[in-house]
C-alpha positions in Angstrom: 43.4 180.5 51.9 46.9 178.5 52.1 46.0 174.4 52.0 46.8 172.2 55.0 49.9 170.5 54.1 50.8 166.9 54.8 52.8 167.0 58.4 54.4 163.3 60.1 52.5 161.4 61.3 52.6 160.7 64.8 51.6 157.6 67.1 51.7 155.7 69.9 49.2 156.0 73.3 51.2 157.4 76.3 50.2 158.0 80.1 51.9 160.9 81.8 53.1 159.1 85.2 54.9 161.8 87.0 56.2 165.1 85.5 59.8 166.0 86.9 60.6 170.2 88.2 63.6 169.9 89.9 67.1 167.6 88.9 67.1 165.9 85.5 66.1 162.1 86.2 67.9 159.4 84.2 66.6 155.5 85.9 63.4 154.3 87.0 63.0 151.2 88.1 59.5 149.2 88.9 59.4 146.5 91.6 57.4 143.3 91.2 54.7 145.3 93.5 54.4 148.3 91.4 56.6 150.6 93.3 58.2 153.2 91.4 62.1 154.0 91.9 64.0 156.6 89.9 67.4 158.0 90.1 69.3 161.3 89.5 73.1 161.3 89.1 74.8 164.5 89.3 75.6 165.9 86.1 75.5 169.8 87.8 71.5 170.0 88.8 70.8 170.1 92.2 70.7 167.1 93.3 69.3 166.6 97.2 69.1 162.8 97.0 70.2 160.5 94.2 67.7 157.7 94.4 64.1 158.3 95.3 60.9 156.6 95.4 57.4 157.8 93.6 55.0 157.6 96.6 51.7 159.0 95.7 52.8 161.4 93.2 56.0 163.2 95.4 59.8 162.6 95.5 60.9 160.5 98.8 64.7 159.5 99.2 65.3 156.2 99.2 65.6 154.2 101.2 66.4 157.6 103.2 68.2 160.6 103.4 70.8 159.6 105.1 71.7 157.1 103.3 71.5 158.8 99.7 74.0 161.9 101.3 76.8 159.0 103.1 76.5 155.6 101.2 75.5 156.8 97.2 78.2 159.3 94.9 76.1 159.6 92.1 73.5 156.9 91.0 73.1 156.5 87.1 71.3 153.4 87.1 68.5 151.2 89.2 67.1 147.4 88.8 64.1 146.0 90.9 64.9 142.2 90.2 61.9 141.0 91.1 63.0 139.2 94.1 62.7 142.3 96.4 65.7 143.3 95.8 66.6 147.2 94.0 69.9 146.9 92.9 71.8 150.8 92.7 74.7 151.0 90.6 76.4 154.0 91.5 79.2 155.6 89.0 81.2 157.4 92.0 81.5 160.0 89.3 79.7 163.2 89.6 80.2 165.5 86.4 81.5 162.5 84.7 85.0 162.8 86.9 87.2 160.0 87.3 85.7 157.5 89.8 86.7 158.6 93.2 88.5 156.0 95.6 85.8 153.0 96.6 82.6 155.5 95.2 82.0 152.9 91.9 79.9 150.4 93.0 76.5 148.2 93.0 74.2 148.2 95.9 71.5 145.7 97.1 68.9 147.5 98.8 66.1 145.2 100.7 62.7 146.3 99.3 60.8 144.8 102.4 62.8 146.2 105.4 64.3 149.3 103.4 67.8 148.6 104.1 70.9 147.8 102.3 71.9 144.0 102.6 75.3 144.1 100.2 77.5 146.5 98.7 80.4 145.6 95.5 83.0 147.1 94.9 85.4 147.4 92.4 89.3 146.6 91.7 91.1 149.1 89.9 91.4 147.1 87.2 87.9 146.5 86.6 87.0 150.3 86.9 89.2 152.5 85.4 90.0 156.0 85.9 88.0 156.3 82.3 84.8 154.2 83.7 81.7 155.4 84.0 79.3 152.6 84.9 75.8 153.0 83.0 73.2 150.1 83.2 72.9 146.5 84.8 71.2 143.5 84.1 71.1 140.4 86.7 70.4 136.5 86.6 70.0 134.4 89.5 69.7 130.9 87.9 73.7 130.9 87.0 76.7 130.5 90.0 75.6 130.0 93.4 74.1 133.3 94.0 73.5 134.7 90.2 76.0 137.1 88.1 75.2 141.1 87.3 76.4 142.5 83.5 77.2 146.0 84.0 77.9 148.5 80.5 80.9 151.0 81.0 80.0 154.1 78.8 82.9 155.5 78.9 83.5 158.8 76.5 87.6 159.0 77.0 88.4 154.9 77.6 87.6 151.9 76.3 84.3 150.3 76.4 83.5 146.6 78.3 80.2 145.0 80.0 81.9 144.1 83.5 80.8 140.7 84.6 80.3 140.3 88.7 80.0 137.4 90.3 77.4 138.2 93.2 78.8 135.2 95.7 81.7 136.3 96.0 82.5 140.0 94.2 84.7 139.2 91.6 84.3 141.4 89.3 86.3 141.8 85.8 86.4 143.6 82.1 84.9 141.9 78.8 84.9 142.7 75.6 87.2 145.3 76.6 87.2 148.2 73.8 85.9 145.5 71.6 84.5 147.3 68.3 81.0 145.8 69.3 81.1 147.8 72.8 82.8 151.0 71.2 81.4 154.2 70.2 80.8 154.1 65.9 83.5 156.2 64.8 81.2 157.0 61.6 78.3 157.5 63.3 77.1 161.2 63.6 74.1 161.9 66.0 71.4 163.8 64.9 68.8 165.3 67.1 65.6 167.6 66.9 67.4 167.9 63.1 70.3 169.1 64.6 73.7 167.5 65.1 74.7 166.6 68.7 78.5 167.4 69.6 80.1 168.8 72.7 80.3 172.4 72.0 81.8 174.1 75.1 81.5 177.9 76.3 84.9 178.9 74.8 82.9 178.2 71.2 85.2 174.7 70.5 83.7 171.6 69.8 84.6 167.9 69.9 82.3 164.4 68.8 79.9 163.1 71.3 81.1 160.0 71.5 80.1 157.2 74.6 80.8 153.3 74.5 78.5 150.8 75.6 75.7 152.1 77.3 72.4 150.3 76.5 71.9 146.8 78.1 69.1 144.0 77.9 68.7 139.9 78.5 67.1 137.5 77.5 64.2 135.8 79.3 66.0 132.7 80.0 69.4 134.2 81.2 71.2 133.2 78.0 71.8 136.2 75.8 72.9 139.8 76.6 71.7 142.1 74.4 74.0 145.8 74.4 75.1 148.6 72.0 77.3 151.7 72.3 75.4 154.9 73.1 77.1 156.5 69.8 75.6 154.0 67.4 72.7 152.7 65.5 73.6 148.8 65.6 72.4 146.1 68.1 74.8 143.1 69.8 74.1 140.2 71.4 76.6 137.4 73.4 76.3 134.2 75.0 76.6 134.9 78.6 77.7 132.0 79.1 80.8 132.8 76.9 80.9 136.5 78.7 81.2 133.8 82.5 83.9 132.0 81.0 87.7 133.6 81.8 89.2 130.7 79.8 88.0 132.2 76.7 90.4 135.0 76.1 89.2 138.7 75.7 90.7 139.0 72.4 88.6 135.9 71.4 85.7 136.5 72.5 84.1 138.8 69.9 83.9 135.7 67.7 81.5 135.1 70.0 79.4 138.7 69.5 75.8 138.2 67.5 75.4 141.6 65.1 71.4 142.5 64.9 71.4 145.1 62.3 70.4 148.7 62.8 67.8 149.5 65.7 68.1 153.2 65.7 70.5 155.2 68.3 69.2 153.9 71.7 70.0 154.5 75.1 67.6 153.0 77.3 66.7 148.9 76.1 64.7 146.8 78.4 64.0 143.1 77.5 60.1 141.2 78.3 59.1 137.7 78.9 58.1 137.0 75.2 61.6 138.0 74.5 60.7 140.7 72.7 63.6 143.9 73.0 62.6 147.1 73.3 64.7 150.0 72.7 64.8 153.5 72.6 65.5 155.7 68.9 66.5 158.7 70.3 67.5 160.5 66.9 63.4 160.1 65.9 61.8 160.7 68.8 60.4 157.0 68.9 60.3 153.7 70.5 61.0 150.3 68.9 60.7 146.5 69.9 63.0 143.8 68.3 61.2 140.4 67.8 63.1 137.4 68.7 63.6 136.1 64.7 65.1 139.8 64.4 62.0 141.6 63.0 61.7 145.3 64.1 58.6 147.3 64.6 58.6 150.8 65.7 55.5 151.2 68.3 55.5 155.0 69.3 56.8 158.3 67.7 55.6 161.3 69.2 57.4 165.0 69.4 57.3 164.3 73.5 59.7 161.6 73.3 62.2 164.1 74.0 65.3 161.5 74.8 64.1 158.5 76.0 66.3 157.2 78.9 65.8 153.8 80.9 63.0 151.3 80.4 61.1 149.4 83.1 58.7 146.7 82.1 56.0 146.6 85.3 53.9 144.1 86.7 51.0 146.4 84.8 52.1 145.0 82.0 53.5 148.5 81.0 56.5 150.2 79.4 57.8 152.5 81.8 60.2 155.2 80.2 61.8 158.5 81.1 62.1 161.3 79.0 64.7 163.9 79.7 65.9 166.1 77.0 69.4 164.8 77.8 70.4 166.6 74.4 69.7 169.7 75.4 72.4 169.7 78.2 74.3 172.7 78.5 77.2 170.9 77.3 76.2 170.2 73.8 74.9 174.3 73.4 78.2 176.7 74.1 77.1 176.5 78.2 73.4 177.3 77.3 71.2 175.0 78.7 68.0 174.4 76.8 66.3 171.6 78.6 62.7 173.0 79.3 60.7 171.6 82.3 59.3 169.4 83.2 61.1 166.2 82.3 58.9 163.5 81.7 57.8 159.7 83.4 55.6 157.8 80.8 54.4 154.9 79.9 52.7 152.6 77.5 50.9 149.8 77.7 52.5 146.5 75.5 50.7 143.5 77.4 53.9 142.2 78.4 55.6 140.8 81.3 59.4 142.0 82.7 61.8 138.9 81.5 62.2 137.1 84.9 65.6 136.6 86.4 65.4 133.6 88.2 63.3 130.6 87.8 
């Protein structure tokens, strides 16, 4: 009789909260009342609507139909700011094209009446023909009616977090292919043991490589935390220093905090404590990032296939979606691999979302 030989060790206690058979999902957002919002940018699934709500276990557009097929492109990102408001930032890129004309923008969309009550755009010199807009993080206790931080991941330009000014709409590029929000040209992704590159249909292959991407913030407003897709290290800044256009671009990574390794993440979500939590999506795991620095991972479990976006909910629960984003067509010869269903789960970690206002 062959022995039982040691295996890893798994842990960490998930909830399934809605399994996924149709388009690949990438957000989720959840409001201050425990409504679900998730989005579905259009990376070559069929996508009928790019941002939906979870109502009682099915898929509804939001905030409707016709306002997913005329006012959104395609919708990487979502933020309920606990204000009633569900901010959309939409890439205007579908297939990761160059923006098209006035389709790159953020939307405020009014929780209570359903409705959208602003739309920002974006000069060409704040998105770029190589821009792909990824995440965003908002504070309403700075300017007169509070500033959004917006990650550029781009895979063929140069990184920035683009800061917006939500009186008015200005809009413009920091740390601008800074090292800090560039891809790690050492770094070499590894996932499910295997290494992930673009590896196209006509057999040739090129580095997966994507700039900053993940995006968090402090409880108080302060500090943005943020790290390229294509790396294993952590950054924080002073947003304070990221507000103010009399400190040059080119000296503003003097003002850039290094954190050390956290593991490859892409989603990162930040709670009241302070405490950072980001996804390790080389292992399959979860980690949170004590303020004094200290690191603790707090699930790893072979379902964590790619974890996406993070939502801290009024539940007091990690939110997270899982979406074999490795297994993408693109990164196996034109063979997609993805099996469904992709996967909402979440966690309980008995905290709060950090606030964004006072």
């Amino acid at each position: 009789m062959q022995p039982m030989l040691p295996k890893e060790k798994y842990f960490g206690q998930f909830e399934l909260v809605h399994a996924f058979y149709g388009a690949m999902p990438t957000g989720v957002s959840v409001s201050e009342t425990g409504r679900i919002f998730v989005c579905f940018p259009k990376w070559g699934d069929d996508v009928q609507f790019t941002v939906a709500e979870i109502v009682e276990g099915e898929m509804q557009p939001y905030p409707s139909l016709e306002i997913n097929l005329v006012n959104f492109v395609s919708v990487q990102s979502i933020f309920a700011d606990g204000r009633g408001i569900l901010w959309v930032l939409d890439t205007g890129a579908p297939n990761f094209s160059e923006p098209i004309q006035g389709g790159a923008k953020l939307v405020a969309v009014d929780l209570s009446t359903n409705t959208i009550r602003r739309v920002y755009t974006f000069t060409e010199d704040v998105v770029l023909p190589t821009t792909y807009l990824n995440d965003v993080r908002l504070d309403f206790r700075v300017g007169r009616a509070g500033y959004a931080y917006i990650t550029d991941s781009s895979s063929r330009g140069p990184g920035a977090i683009i800061v917006v000014d939500l009186e008015n709409g200005n809009a413009f590029r920091r740390l601008n292919g800074a090292i800090s929000t560039s891809p790690d040209p050492y770094f070499l992704p590894k996932v499910e043991g295997e290494i992930l590159m673009n590896r196209n249909p006509d057999g040739s292959t090129s580095p997966f490589r994507l700039a900053s991407d993940s995006l968090a913030i402090s409880p108080d407003g302060k500090v943005l935390f943020y790290a390229p897709l294509t790396s294993r290290q952590l950054f924080s800044i002073s947003t304070e220093a990221l507000r103010d256009i009399r400190i040059q671009d080119m000296n503003l990574s003097q003002y850039v905090h290094y954190w050390g390794e956290k593991g490859a993440s892409d989603g990162m979500i930040t709670g009241a404590n302070g405490t950072v939590y980001a996804g390790d999506y080389e292992n399959n795991s979860i980690r949170k990032i004590l303020p004094n620095g200290a690191m603790e991972t707090i699930a790893h479990d072979p379902r964590i296939l790619w974890p996406d976006t993070f939502s801290i909910g009024p539940d007091q629960y990690l939110y997270v979606i899982v979406n074999q984003l490795h297994r993408q067509a693109r990164f196996h010869y034109g063979r997609d691999l993805r099996e469904k269903p992709y996967s909402l789960l979440r966690m309980r970690i008995d905290e709060f979302p950090a606030p964004t206002f006072s």
